[in-house]
MISERO-34403 format. One record per residue (C-alpha): residue number from 1; residue in one letter; x, y, z. Coordinates in nm, 2 decimals. Example, Ala and Ser with C-alpha at 12.3 -4.5 7.8 and 13.67 -1.06 7.14 Angstrom:
<pts>
1,A,1.23,-0.45,0.78 $
2,S,1.37,-0.11,0.71 $
</pts>
This chain:
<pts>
1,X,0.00,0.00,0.00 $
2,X,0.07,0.35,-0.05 $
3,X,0.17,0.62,0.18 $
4,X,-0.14,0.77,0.29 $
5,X,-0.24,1.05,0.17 $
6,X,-0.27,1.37,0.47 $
7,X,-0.46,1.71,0.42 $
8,X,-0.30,1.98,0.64 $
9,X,-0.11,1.75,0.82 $
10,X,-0.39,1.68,1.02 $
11,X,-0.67,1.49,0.81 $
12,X,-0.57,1.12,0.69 $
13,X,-0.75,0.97,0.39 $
14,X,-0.82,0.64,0.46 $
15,X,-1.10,0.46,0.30 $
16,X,-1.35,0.55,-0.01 $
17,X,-1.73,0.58,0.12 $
18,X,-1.87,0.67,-0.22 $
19,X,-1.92,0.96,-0.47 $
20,X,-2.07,1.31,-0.42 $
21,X,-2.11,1.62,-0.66 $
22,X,-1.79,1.73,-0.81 $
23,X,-1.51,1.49,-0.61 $
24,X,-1.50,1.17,-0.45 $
25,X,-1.57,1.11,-0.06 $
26,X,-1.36,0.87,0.17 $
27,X,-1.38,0.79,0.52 $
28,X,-1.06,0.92,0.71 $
29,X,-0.94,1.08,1.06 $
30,X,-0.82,1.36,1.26 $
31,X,-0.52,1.31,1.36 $
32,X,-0.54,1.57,1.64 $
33,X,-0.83,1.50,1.80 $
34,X,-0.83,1.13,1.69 $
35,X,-1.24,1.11,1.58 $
36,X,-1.33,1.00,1.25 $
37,X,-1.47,1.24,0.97 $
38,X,-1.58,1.22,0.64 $
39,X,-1.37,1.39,0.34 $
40,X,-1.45,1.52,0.02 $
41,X,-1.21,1.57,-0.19 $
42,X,-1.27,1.74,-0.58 $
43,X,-1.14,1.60,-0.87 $
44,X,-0.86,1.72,-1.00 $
45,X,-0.97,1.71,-1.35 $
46,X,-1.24,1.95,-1.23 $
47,X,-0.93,2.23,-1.13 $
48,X,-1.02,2.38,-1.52 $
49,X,-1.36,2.43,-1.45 $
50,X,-1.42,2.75,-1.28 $
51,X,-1.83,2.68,-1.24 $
52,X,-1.72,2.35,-1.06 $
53,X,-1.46,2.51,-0.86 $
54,X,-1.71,2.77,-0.78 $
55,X,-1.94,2.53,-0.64 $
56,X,-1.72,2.35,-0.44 $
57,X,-1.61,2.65,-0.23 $
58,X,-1.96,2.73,-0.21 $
59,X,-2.06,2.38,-0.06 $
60,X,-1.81,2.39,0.16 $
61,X,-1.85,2.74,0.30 $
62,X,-2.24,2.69,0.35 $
63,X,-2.19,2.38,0.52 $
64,X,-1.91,2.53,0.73 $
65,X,-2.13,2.77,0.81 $
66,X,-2.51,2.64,0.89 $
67,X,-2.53,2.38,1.10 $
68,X,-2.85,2.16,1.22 $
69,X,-2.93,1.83,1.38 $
70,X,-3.07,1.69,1.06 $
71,X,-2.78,1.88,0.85 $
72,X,-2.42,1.71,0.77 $
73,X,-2.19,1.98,0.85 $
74,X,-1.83,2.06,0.78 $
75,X,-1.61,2.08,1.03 $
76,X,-1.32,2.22,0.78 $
77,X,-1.26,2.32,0.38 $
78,X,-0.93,2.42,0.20 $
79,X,-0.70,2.32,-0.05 $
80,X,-0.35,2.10,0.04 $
81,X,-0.10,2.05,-0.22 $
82,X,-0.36,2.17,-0.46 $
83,X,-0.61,1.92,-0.35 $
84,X,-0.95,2.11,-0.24 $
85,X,-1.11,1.90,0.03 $
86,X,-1.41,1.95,0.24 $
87,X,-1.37,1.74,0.62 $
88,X,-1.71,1.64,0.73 $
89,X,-1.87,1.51,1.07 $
90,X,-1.85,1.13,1.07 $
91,X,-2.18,1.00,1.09 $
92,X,-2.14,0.56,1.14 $
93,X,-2.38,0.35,1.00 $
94,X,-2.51,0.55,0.72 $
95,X,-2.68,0.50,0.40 $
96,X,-2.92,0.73,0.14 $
97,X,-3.25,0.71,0.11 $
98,X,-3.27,0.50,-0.24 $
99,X,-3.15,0.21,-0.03 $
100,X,-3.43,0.20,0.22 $
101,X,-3.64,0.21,-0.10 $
102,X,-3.50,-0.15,-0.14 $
103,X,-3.68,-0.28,0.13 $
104,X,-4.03,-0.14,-0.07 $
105,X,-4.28,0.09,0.03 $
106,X,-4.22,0.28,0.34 $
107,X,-4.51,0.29,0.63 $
108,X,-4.70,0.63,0.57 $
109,X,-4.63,0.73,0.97 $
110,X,-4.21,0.66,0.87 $
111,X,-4.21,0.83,0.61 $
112,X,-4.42,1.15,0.75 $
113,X,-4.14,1.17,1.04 $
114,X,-3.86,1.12,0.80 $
115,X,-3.99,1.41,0.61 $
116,X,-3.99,1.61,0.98 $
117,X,-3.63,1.61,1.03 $
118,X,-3.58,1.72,0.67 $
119,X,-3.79,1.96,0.70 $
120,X,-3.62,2.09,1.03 $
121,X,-3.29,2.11,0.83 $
122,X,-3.50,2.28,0.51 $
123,X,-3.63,2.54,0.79 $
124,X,-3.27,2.59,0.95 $
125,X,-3.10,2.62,0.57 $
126,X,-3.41,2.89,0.47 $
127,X,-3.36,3.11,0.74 $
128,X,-3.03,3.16,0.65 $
129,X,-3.13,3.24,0.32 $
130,X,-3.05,2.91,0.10 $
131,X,-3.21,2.69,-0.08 $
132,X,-3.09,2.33,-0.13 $
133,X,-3.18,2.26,-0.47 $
134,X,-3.12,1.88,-0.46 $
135,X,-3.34,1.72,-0.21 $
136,X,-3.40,1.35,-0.35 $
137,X,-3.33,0.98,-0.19 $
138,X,-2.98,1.00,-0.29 $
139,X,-2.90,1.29,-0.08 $
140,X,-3.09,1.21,0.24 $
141,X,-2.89,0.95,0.44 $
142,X,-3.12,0.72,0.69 $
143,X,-2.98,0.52,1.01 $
144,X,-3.16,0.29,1.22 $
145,X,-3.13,0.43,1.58 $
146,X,-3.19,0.10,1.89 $
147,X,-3.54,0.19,1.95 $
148,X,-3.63,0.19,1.57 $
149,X,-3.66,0.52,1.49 $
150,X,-3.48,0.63,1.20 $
151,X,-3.24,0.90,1.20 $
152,X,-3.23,1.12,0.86 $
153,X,-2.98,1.39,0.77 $
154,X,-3.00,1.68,0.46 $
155,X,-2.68,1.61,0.28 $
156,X,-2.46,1.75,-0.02 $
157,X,-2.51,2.15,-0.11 $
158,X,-2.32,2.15,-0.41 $
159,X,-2.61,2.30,-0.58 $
160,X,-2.72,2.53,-0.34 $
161,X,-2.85,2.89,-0.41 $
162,X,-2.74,3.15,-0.15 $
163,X,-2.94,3.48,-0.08 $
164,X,-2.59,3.62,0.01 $
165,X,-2.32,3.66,-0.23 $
166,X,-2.05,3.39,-0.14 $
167,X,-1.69,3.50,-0.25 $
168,X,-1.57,3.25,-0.54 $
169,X,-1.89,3.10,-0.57 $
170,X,-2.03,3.08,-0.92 $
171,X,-2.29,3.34,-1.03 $
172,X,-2.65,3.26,-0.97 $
173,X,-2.80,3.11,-1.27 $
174,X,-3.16,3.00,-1.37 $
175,X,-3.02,2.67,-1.52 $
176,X,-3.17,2.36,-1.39 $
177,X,-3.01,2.19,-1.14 $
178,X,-3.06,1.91,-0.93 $
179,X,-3.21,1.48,-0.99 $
180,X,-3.44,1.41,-1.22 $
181,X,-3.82,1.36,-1.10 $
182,X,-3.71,1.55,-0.77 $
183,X,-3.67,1.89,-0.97 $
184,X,-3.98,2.17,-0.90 $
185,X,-4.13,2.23,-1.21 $
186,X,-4.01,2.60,-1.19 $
187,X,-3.66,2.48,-1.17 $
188,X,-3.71,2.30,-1.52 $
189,X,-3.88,2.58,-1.67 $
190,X,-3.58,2.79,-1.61 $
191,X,-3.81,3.04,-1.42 $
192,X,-3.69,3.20,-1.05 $
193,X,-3.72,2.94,-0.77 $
194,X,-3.72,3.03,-0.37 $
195,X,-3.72,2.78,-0.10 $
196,X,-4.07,2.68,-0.18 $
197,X,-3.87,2.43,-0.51 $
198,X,-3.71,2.25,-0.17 $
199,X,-4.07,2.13,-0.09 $
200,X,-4.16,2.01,-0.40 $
201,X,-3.88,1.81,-0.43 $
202,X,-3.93,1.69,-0.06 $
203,X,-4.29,1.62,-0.13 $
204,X,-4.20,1.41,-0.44 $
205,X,-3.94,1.20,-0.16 $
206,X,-4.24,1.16,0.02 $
207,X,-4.44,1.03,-0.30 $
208,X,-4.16,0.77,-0.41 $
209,X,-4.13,0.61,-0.03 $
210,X,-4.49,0.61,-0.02 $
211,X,-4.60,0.43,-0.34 $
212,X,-4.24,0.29,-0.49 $
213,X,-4.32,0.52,-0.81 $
214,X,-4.14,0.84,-0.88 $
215,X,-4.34,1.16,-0.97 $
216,X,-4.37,1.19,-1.34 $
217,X,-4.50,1.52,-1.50 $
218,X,-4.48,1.40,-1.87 $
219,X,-4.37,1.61,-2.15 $
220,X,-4.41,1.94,-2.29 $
221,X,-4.62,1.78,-2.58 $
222,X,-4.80,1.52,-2.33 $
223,X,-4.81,1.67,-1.98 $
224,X,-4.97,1.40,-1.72 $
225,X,-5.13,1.52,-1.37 $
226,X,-4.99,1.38,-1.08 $
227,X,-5.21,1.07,-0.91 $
228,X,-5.26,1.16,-0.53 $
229,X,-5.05,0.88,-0.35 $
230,X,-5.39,0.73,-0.16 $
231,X,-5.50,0.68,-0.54 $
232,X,-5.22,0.41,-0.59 $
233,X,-5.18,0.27,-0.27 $
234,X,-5.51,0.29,-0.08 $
235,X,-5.36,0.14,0.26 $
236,X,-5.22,0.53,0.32 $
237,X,-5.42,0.76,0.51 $
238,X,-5.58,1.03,0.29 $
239,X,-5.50,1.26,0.52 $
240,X,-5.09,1.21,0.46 $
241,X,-5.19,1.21,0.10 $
242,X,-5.35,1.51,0.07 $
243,X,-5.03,1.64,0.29 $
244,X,-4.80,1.56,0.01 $
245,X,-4.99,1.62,-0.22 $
246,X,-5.00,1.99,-0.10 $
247,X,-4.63,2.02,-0.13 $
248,X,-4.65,1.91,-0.55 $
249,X,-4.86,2.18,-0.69 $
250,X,-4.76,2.51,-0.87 $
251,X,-4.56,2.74,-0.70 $
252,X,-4.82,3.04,-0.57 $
253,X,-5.03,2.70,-0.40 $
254,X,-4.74,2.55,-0.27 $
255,X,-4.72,2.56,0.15 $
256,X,-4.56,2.92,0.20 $
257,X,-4.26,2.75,0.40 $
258,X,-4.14,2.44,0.56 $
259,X,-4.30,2.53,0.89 $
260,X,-4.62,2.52,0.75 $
261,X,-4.57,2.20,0.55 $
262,X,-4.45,2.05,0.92 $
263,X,-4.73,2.12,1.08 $
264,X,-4.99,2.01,0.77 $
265,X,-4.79,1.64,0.80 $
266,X,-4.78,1.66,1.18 $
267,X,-5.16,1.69,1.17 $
268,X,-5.17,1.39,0.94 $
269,X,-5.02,1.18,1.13 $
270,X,-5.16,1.27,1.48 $
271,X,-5.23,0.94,1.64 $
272,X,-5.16,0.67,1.42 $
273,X,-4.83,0.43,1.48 $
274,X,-4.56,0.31,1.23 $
275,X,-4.63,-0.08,1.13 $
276,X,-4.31,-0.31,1.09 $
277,X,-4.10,-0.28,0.78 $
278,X,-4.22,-0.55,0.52 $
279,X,-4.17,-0.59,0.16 $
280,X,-4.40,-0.42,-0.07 $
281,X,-4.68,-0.67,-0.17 $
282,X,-4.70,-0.74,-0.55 $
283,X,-4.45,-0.63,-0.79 $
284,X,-4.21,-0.32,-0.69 $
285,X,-4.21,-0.05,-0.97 $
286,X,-3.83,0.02,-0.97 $
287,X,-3.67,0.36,-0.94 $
288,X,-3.62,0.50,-1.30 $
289,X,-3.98,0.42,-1.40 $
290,X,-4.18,0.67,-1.39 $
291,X,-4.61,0.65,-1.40 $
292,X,-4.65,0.73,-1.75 $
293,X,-4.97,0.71,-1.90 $
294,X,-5.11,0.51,-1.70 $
295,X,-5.47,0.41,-1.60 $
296,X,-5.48,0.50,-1.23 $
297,X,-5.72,0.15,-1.25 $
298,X,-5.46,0.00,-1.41 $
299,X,-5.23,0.02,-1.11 $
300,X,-5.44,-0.23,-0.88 $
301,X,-5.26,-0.54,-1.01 $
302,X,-4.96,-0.40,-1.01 $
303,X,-4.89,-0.24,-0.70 $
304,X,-5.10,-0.55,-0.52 $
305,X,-5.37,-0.31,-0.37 $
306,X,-5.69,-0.44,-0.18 $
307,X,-5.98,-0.32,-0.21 $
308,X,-6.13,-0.04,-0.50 $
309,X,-5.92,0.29,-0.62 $
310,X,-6.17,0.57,-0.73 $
311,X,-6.01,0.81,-1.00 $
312,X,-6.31,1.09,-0.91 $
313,X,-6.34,1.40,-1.14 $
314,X,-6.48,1.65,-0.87 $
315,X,-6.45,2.00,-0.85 $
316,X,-6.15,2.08,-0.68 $
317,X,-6.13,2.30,-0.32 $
318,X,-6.04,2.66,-0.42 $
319,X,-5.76,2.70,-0.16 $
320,X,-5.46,2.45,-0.12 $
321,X,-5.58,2.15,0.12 $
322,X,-5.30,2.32,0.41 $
323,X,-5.53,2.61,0.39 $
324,X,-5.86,2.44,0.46 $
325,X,-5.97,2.49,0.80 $
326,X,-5.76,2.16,0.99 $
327,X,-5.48,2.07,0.79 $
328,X,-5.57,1.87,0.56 $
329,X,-5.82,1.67,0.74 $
330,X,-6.13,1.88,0.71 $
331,X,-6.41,1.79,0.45 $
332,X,-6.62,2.04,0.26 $
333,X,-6.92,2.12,0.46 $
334,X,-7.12,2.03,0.18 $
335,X,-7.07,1.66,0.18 $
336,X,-7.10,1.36,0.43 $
337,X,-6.80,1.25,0.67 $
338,X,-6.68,0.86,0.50 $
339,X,-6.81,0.60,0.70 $
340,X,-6.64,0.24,0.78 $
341,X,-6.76,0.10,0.51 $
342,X,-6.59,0.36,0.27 $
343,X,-6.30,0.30,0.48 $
344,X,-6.09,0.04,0.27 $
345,X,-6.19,0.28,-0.07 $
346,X,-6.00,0.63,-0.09 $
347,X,-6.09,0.88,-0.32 $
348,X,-5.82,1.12,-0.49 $
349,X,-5.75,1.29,-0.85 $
350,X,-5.84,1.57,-1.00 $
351,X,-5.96,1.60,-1.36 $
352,X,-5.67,1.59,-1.66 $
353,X,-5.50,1.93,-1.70 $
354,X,-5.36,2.06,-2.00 $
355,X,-5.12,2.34,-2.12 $
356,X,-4.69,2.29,-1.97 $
357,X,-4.59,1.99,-1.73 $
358,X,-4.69,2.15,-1.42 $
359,X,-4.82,1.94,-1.15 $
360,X,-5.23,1.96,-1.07 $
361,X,-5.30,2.30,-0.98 $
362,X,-5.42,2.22,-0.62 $
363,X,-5.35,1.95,-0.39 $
364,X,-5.54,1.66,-0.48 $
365,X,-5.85,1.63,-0.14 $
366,X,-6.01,1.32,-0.03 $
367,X,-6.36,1.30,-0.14 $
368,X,-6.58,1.11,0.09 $
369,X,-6.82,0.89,-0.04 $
370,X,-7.24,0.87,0.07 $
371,X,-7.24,0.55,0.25 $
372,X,-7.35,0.19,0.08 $
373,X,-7.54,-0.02,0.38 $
374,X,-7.38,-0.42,0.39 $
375,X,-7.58,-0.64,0.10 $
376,X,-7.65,-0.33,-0.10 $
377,X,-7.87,-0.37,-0.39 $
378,X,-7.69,-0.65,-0.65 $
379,X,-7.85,-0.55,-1.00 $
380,X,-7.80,-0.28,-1.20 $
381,X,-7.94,0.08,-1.18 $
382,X,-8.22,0.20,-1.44 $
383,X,-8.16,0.59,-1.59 $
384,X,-8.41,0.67,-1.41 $
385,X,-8.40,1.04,-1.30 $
386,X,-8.64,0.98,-1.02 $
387,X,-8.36,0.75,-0.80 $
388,X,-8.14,0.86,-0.60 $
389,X,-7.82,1.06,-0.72 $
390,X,-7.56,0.81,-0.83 $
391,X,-7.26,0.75,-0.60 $
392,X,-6.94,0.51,-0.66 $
393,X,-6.99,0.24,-0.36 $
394,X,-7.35,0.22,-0.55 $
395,X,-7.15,0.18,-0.91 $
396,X,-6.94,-0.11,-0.75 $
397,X,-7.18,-0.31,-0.55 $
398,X,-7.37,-0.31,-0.90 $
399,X,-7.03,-0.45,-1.05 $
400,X,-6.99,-0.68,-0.80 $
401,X,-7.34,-0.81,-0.90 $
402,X,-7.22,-0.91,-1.23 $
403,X,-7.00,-1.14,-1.02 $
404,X,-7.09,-1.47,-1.18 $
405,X,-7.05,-1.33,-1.50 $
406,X,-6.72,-1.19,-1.50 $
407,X,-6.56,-1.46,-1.32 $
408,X,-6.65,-1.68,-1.59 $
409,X,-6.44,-1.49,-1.84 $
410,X,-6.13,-1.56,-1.65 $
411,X,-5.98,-1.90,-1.44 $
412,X,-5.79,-1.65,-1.16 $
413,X,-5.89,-1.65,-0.80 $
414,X,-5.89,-1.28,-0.84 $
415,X,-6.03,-1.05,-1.08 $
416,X,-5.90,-0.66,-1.07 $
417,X,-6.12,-0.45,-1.29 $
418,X,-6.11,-0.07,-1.42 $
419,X,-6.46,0.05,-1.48 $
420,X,-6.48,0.38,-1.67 $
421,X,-6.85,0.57,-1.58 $
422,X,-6.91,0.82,-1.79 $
423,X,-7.34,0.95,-1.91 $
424,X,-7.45,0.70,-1.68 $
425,X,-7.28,0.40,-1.91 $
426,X,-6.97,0.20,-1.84 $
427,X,-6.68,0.08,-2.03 $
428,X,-6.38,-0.16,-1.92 $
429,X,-6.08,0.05,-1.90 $
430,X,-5.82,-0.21,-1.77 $
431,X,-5.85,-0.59,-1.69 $
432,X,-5.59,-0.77,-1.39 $
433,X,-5.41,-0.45,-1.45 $
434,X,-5.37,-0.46,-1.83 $
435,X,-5.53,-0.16,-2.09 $
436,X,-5.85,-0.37,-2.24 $
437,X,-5.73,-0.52,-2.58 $
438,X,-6.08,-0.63,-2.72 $
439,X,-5.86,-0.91,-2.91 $
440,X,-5.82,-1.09,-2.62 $
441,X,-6.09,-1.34,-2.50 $
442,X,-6.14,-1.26,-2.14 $
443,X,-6.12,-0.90,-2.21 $
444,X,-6.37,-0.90,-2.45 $
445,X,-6.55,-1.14,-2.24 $
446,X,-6.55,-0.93,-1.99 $
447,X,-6.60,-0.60,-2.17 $
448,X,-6.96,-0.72,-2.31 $
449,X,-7.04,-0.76,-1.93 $
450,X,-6.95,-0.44,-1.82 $
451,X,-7.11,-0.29,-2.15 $
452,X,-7.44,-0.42,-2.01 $
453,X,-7.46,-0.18,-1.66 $
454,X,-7.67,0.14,-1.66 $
455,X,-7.68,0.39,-1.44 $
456,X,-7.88,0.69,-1.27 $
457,X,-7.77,1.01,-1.45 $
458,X,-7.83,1.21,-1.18 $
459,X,-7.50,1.41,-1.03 $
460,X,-7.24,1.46,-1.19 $
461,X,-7.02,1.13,-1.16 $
462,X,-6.75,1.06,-1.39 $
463,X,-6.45,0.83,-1.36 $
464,X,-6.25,0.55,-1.29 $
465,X,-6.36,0.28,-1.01 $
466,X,-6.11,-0.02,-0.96 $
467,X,-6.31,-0.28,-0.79 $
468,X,-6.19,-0.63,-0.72 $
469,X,-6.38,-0.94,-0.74 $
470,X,-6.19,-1.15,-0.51 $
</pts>
């Protein structure tokens, strides 16, 4: 082996821990003071690029300089033989955020109080006037303290904006920056961001440990709206979906700062416990993939749900769901609480948006359903304008009265079915998670089934009901 390599004469570069921004970090220690620390040290190729430079002084001086429980700070930056390094706080037994994904989808309670502690650092890093710019799985690092808990801290601000000039920093420019499917879509625009881009991303952390699929905002030319996360996994509580939900919406609707997106998640959570780590049921959507097009429906197979998903086009609350009344927990006024037997079937979505990639243009709110008594009626509902408005439990106990039917146009135990409503009539939209392809027998089998409901008129119902015929 090699002489080892010392910074300063003091810091000793022992072994390599992985790679971050523009340089390469190893595990080493101080010689003085004999602790362990964490070094980062720039590539020297990189010397020639004044922009990378720029941002490595600049990383080095913020973390230097702002320091926070949840934050991995510096301890010491400089240059040694014409080697810049930045010496870091050793943290043991830590690893990002896209390895916990590994394990599969994170319980909703973990994952609302891993978002906590990021958002204490997000606060702490505000109020001194930055903004992170890269908050995504790979810079969040996770360890599992003895009681369970886990421990999260804000890593890496190489791509940090400062409110104060920072001398031999690069200039400020609107140039995106940042990971892919974590960016704000005002940072991919090229349009001015503030901290409020931080809690986009953060909300779209949330969204990935939540459901296993990354937020995907299309194209310019095919722009998709974001599914709320209760929409894909129903098992979460809509109340944490609606909270992170209220983080990924335009800018002006976004939560005004990262106190207030604490306290909508807080109010969540309130009172429910985090379940044991388990694999995700069903097939994990890996990182990389993003929702596409999609049929929310669609999804049941493929994520392993239980019980229906409702894709409801219903006229969205006027102010951001943080802004209405408890955070959001409270209904509209206008409409029934959801009873136990809507309990197992949660509402989200918002109808398809048009115009730039943007995500839905308020946070998506849970709609409660009227309530369906136990051994509701099993046949089909007339057009009759005399009945009672239509509602979606009503829509899917009459599915589930075409039982015998569809279960003879398949051999599975299981049957997961996308009904489209639309006019009172209903189409198949997906089969066992697949798009209907009429050339196939058990979806058309199955489509001349479905073709066969009617339906009260009254209200105006439209959507997507997932309904499984177990």
């Amino acid at each position: 082996m090699g002489t080892p390599k010392i910074l300063e004469g003091r810091y000793q570069v022992d072994t390599p821990l992985g790679v971050g921004g523009q340089g390469r970090v190893f595990r080493g220690h101080d010689l003085v003071t004999k602790k362990p620390v964490a070094i980062k040290l720039m590539d020297l190729d990189q010397e020639d690029n004044p922009e990378a430079v720029g941002l490595f002084i600049q990383e080095g001086r913020l973390a230097a300089r702002i320091r926070d429980p949840h934050l991995v700070s510096a301890l010491h930056f400089g240059v040694s033989d014409g080697q810049r390094f930045i010496i870091y706080d050793y943290i043991p037994r830590v690893a990002p955020l896209t390895a916990y994904l590994d394990r599969g989808r994170a319980d909703p309670v973990r994952v609302c109080d891993i978002a906590l502690q990021i958002l204490d650092a997000l606060d702490t890093l505000h109020e001194a006037g930055v903004v992170h710019q890269d908050v995504s799985p790979a810079n969040c690092l996770w360890r599992e303290r003895e009681s369970g808990r886990l421990e999260v801290f804000l890593a890496d601000l190489g791509c940090a904006a400062s409110r104060t000039p920072i001398t031999g920093a690069p200039r400020r420019t609107d140039d995106p920056m940042g990971t892919a499917y974590f960016m704000a879509p005002e940072m991919w625009d090229g349009e001015g961001r503030d901290h409020r881009a931080d809690l986009w991303s953060l909300g779209a952390v949330m969204y990935v440990l939540l459901t296993g699929c990354e937020v995907d905002r299309g194209t310019d030319d095919e722009p998709l709206e974001i599914p709320a996360p209760a929409l894909l996994v129903p098992t979460i509580p809509p109340a944490i979906s609606d909270a992170v939900m209220g983080a990924l919406v335009s800018v002006e609707l976004r939560y005004p700062s990262a106190v207030a997106m604490a306290e909508s998640i807080r109010a969540a959570s309130v009172g429910l416990t985090v379940a044991p780590d388990r694999p995700s049921r069903g097939r994990k959507i890996p990182l990389g993939v993003g929702l596409g097009g999609m049929a929310a429906a669609a999804l049941l197979a493929v994520l392993g749900t239980a019980g229906a998903v409702r894709a409801v086009e219903a006229e969205p609350p006027t102010e951001p769901a943080h802004l209405l009344g408890s955070p959001a927990t409270e209904m509209p006024a206008s409409l029934p609480p959801t009873t136990p037997e809507d309990a197992s079937v949660l509402h989200a979505g918002t109808p398809p948006v048009s115009g730039p990639p943007v995500a839905a243009s308020v946070p998506t709110a849970s709609v409660p359903t009227t309530s369906l008594p136990t051994g509701g009626p099993r046949r089909p509902l007339t057009a009759d304008d005399s009945s009672p408005a239509l509602t979606w439990p009503t829509i899917e106990s009459a599915v589930k009265g075409k039982a015998r039917e569809l279960r003879a146009c398949s051999t599975d135990d299981s049957i997961s079915l996308g009904i489209r409503v639309a006019g009172g009539r209903a189409s198949l939209e997906s089969f066992d998670g697949k798009p209907v392809s009429l050339e196939h027998p058990n979806h058309r089998c199955a489509s001349d089934v479905v073709r066969g409901l009617r339906f009260s008129r009254r209200g105006r119902l439209a959507g997507v009901v997932g309904v499984v015929l177990d």
